[in-house]
Each structure stands twice: as structure tokens, then as C-alpha cells.
C-alpha positions in Angstrom: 0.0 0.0 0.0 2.9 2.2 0.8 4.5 1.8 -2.7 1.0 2.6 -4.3 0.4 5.5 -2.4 4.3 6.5 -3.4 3.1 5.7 -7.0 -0.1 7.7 -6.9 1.7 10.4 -5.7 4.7 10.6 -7.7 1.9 10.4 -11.0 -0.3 13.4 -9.9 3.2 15.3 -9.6 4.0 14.4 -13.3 0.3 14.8 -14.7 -1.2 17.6 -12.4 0.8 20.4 -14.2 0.4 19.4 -17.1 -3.4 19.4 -17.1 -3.6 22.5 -14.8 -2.6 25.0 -17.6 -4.1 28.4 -16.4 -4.9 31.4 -18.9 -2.3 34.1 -18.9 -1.5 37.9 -19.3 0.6 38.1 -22.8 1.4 41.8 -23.0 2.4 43.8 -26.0 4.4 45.1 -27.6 6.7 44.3 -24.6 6.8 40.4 -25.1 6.1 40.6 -28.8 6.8 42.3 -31.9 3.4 44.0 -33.7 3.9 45.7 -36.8 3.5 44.7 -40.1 2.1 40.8 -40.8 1.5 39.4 -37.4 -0.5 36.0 -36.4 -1.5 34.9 -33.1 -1.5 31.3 -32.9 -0.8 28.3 -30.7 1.8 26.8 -32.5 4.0 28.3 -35.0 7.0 25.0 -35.8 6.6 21.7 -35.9 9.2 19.2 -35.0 9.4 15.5 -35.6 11.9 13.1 -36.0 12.4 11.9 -39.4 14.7 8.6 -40.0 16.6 9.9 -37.1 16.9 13.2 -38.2 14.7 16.0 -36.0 13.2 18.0 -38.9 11.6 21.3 -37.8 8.3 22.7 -40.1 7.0 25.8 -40.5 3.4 26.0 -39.9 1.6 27.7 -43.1 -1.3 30.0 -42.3 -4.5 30.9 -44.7 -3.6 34.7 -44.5 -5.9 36.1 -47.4 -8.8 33.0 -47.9 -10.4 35.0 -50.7 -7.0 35.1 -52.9 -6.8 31.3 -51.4 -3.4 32.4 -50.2 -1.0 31.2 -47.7 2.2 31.7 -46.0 4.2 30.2 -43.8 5.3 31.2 -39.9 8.8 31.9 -41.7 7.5 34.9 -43.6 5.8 36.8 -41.2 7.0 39.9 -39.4 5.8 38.9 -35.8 4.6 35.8 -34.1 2.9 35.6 -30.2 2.0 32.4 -29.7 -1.6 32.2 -27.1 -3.8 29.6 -25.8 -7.2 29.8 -25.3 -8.3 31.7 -22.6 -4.9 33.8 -22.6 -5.9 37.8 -22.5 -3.8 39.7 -24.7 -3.0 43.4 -23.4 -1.7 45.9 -25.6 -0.1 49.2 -25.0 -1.5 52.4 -26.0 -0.2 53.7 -29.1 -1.0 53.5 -33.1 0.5 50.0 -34.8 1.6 49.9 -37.7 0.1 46.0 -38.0 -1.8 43.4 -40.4 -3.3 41.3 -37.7 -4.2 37.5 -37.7 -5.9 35.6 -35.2 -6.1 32.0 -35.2 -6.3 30.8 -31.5 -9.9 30.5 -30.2 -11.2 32.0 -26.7 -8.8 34.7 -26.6 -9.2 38.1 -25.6 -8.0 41.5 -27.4 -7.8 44.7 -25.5 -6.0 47.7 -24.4 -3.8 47.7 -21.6 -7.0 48.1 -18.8 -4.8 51.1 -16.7 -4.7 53.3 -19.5 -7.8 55.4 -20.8 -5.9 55.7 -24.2 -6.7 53.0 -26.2 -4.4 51.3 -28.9 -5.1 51.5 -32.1 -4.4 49.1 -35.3 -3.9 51.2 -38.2 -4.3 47.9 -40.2 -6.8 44.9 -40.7 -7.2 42.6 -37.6 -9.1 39.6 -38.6 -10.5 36.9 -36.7 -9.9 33.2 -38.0 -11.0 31.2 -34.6 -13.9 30.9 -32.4 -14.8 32.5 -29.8 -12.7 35.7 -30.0 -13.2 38.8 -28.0 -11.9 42.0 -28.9 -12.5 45.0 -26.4 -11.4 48.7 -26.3 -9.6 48.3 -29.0 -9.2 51.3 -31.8 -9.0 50.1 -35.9 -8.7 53.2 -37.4 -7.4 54.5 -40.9 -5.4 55.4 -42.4 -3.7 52.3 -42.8 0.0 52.0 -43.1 1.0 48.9 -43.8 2.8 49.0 -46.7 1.3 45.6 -48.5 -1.9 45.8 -47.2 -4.4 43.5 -48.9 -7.7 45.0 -47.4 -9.0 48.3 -46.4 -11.8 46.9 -44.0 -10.9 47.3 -40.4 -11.8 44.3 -38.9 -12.5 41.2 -40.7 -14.7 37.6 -39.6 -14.0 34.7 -41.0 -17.0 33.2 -41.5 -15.5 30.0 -43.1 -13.6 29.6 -39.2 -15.4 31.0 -36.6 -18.9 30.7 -35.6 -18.9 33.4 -32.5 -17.1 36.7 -31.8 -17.7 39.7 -29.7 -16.7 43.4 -30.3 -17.1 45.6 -27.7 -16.2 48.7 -26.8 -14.2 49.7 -29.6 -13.9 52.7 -32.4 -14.0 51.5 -35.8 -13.1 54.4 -37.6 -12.3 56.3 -41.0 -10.9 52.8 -42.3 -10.5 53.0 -46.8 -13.2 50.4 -46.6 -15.5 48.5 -44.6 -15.9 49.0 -40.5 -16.6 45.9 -39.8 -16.7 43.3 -42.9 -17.3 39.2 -43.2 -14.8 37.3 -45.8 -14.3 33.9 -46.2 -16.5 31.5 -48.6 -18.9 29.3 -47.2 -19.4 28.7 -43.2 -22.5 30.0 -41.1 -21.9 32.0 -38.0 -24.1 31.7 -35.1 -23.4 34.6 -33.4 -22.3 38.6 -33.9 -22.3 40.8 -30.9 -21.2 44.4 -31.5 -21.8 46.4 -28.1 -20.5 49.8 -27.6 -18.3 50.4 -30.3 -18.2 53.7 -32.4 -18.5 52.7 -36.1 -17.8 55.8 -38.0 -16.7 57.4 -41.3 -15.6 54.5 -42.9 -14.9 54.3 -46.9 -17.5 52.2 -47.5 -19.9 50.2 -44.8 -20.3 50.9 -41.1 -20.7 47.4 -40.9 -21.9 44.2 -43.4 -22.8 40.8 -41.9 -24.2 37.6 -44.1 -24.5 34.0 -42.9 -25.2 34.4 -39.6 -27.9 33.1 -37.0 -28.2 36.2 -34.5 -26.6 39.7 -35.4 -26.9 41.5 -31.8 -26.0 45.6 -32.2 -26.2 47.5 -29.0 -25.4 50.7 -27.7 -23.4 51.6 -30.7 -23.3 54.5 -33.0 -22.6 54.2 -36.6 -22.6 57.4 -38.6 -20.7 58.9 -41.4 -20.4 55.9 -43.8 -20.1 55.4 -47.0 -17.1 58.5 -47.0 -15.5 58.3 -49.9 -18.2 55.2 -51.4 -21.5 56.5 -53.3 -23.2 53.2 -52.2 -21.7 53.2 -48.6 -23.9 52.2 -45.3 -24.6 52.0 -42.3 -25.6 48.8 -41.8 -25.6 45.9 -44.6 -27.5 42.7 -44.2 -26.6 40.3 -46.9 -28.2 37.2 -47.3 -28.7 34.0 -44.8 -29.4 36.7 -42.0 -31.4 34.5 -39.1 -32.1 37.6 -36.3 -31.3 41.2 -35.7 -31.3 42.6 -32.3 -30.7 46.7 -32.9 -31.2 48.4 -29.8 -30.2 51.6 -27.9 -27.7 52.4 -30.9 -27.9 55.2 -33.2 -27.6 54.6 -37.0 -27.6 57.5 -38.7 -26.3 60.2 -41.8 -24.7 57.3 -43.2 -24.6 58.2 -47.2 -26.3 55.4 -49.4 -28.8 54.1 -46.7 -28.7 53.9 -42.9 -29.7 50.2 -42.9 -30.5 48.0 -45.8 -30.5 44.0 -46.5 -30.4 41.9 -49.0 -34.6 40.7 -48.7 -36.2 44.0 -47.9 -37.2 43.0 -44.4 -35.0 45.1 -42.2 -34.6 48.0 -44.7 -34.3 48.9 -47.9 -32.9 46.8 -50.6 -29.2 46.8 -50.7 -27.8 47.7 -53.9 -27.3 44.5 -56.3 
């Protein structure tokens, strides 16, 4: 009995910190590069052992899913490795940043003791599940030099099938505020709460293939700035629900709100 008890013991010392694997603080830029083409991801290299050689891979990421493009850990300018759960603080201050995320459950915000928020003058996109991102700013112009989108912030809809956006300012971006991409996939969820979605190039925000859009306290003006056919709010098609409440959707230049069927609006444009 004494050896088993020894055993049991010595077991739970291996296994118990393995499985106890709590969710952590990752703050930026301090522990991490961010500017230009960044990913956040769990895993970046792979290595196995190969005839009795170790042979290290680069993992290859689906940066730009409409092009069908891809590129590999090796070609990007920054790389911050998260689990889900981790919260990821950044500094105030603008970023010069194209900005991936691929690990589920995490959280994106500002650096909670400053009032100042930081701002991505860039695309962040969200390629996982689950993502939050709060007090965060996505403003124009952007400066990334090869910058393949002029939307702010971009959902996946191929990858994730809920995300939350709260208390951010989406604003003056060449394009879209907030903009879906990715063919195929059905999102379940949108929550937008609290966020200033303003005098973007084209749409305050557009949203197709999703179960429950949920809008509140928001304002979204000013679209459509430098686009004829601009909104404020675009609902494509395979649009479930629409909560819209205490927010303020107005002066937008094409249409304030419009969807694809008529029922929330008037038509979009073809």
C-alpha cells in the first residue's frame, strides 16, 4: 500500500501540471513584436523526427482566404503564440500592424490602466472561435505597406462561428468598418456592443450567414465616405435575427440600414 500511495503520488506530480494550464496575461508590444504581418497562434514550428533526423516545419497559415493564399510562420514579421483563454494586453499607441488571429477563446484589448486605447492602423481579422476584442481602436489610415484589405476588422465566417466586439472605435478605415470574408461557413453569433463605427470608406458594418446579429449601444454614422453606395448597416443574405437596440444609426450616405430581402430595410444595392 505504501508503494502505491508512493506511486499515486509521484503520478499526480507528473500529470497535475500538465493538465492544470491556467490562462495568462501576454502583454504587447513588450513580449512581442506587432507591426507589419503578425499572427497569433498556438503553434508556430513543428518538430518530428524523421529517420533519425529532428526536422523542424513551419506551420503555413490561410492569410488572405479570398485570394486562397497562404504563408508560412517563416514569412511573417511577428509571431505571439496564445492559448485559449490567454488575454492579450496591448499598450496604447497606433501600430503599424496586419493582424491574424487564429487561436480560439482569446481576448484582445488595451492595456486596462490606461484610458488611451491602442489603435491598429491595419486589418485585424479573426480566424477562430470565440474571439473577443474589447477597447480596441481600428482606425485609418492604414499604413501597412502591403496591405491586402482596407476593411478594419475582418470575420471569418468559413472559421469561426462566434465573436464579440465591444467597446471599440471603428473608424475612418479606406473600406468596410466591420466586414465578413471567407467562402462558405454560417456564424451563429455577432455581438457588436459599444463600439463607435464611423466614417468608414465604405460600410459601417456588413454581416451575411449568420444566425443572430446582436447591435447595442453603438453609434454608426458617417459611412459610406469616400463610397457613393456606402452604409450603415448591410445585411446580406442567410441573415437568421437582428437585435438593434439603444444604438444610433444615422447620416450614413447610401442608406442607414438596408438587407439583401427588404425585411430590415431597404434593398441593398445588387
Amino acid at each position: 500500500m505504501r508503494r502505491l500511495g508512493f506511486f499515486l503520488a509521484l503520478l499526480a506530480g507528473v500529470l497535475l501540471p500538465s493538465l492544470l494550464v491556467f490562462p495568462r496575461e501576454i502583454r504587447l508590444p513588450a513580449e512581442g513584436n506587432l507591426y507589419g504581418n503578425v499572427v497569433i497562434a498556438e503553434w508556430f514550428y513543428r518538430t518530428e523526427r524523421v529517420q533519425g533526423t529532428e526536422v523542424t516545419t513551419p506551420r503555413s497559415f490561410p492569410l488572405w482566404p479570398q485570394g486562397g493564399g497562404g504563408k508560412t510562420a517563416d514569412w511573417l514579421d511577428g509571431r505571439i503564440e496564445a492559448s485559449p483563454g490567454d488575454v492579450i494586453l496591448l499598450a496604447p499607441g497606433a501600430y503599424s500592424v496586419q493582424l491574424w488571429v487564429f487561436t480560439p477563446d482569446v481576448t484582445i484589448t488595451t492595456d486596462p490602466s490606461s484610458q488611451a486605447l491602442a489603435t491598429i492602423q491595419g486589418t485585424l481579422e479573426i480566424d477562430a472561435d470565440g474571439v473577443t476584442v474589447d477597447r480596441i481602436a481600428v482606425a485609418g489610415p492604414h499604413t501597412v505597406g502591403t496591405s491586402p484589405s482596407g476593411h478594419g476588422i475582418e470575420l471569418n465566417q468559413k472559421l469561426l462561428s462566434r465573436v464579440a466586439i465591444r467597446n471599440c472605435q471603428i473608424t475612418g478605415n479606406p473600406w468596410t468598418g466591420i466586414h465578413i470574408v471567407g467562402t462558405g461557413g454560417e456564424m451563429a453569433e455577432i455581438k457588436v456592443e459599444d463600439c463607435a463605427i464611423t466614417g468608414n470608406g465604405q460600410d459601417g458594418l456588413d454581416a451575411q450567414n449568420v444566425a443572430l446579429l446582436v447591435i447595442t449601444g453603438c453609434t454608426i454614422t458617417g459611412n459610406g465616405a469616400t463610397n457613393s453606395g456606402g452604409v450603415g448597416v448591410r445585411l446580406g443574405h442567410g441573415i437568421g435575427e437582428v437585435i438593434l437596440e439603444r444604438t444610433t444609426v444615422a447620416g450614413n450616405r447610401k442608406a442607414d440600414v438596408c438587407s439583401a430581402d427588404g425585411k430590415w430595410g431597404p434593398r441593398c444595392n445588387p
